[in-house]
N, C-alpha and C positions, 0 to 999 in steps of 0.2 A: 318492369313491374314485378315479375315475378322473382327478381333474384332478388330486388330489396327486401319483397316478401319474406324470402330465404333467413337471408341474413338477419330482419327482426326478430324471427323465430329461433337463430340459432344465436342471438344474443340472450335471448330470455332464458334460453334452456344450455346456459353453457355449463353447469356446473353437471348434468345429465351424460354432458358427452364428458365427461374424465376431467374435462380442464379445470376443475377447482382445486388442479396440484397446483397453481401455479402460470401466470404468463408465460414465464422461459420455458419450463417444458412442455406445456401447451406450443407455443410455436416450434421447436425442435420439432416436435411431435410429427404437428401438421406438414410443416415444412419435409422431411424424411418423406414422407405420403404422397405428399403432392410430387415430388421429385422422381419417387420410385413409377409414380401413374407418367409424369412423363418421358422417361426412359422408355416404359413397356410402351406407351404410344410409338413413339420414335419407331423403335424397332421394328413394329407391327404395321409403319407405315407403308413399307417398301412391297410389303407383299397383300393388304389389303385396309383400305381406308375405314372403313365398316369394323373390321377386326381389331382397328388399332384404337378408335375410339370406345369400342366395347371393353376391351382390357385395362385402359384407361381408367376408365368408371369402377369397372371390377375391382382393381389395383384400390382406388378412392375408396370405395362402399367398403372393404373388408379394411384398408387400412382404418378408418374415421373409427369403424367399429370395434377394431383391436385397443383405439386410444380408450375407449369410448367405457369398454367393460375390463381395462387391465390397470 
């Protein structure tokens, strides 16, 4: 329930987060973020599960907000 939530909310407001450059760079965009979030997971796994999901997130919230204001 709550990610549909999400994603109605992040439908509404997509022009807010950056992405009214454009679909393709919009997903390029996203797609890089999400990638780089899970890399840092990966790596973070091996020595704390806890730490690799935090960096994760961290990686996400600061990448969404680089699209977001650049």
């Amino acid at each position: 329930m709550m990610k549909s939530a999400w994603f109605l909310y992040f439908g509404r407001h997509l022009d807010e987060f950056g992405y009214h450059d454009g679909l393709w760079r919009a997903v390029i965009g996203t797609t890089v973020v999400l990638s780089a979030a899970a890399v840092v997971g990966i790596l973070a796994d091996h020595r704390s599960r806890p730490a690799a999901w935090a960096g994760a997130g961290l990686v996400t919230a600061v990448g969404i907000g680089w699209l977001a204001w650049n």
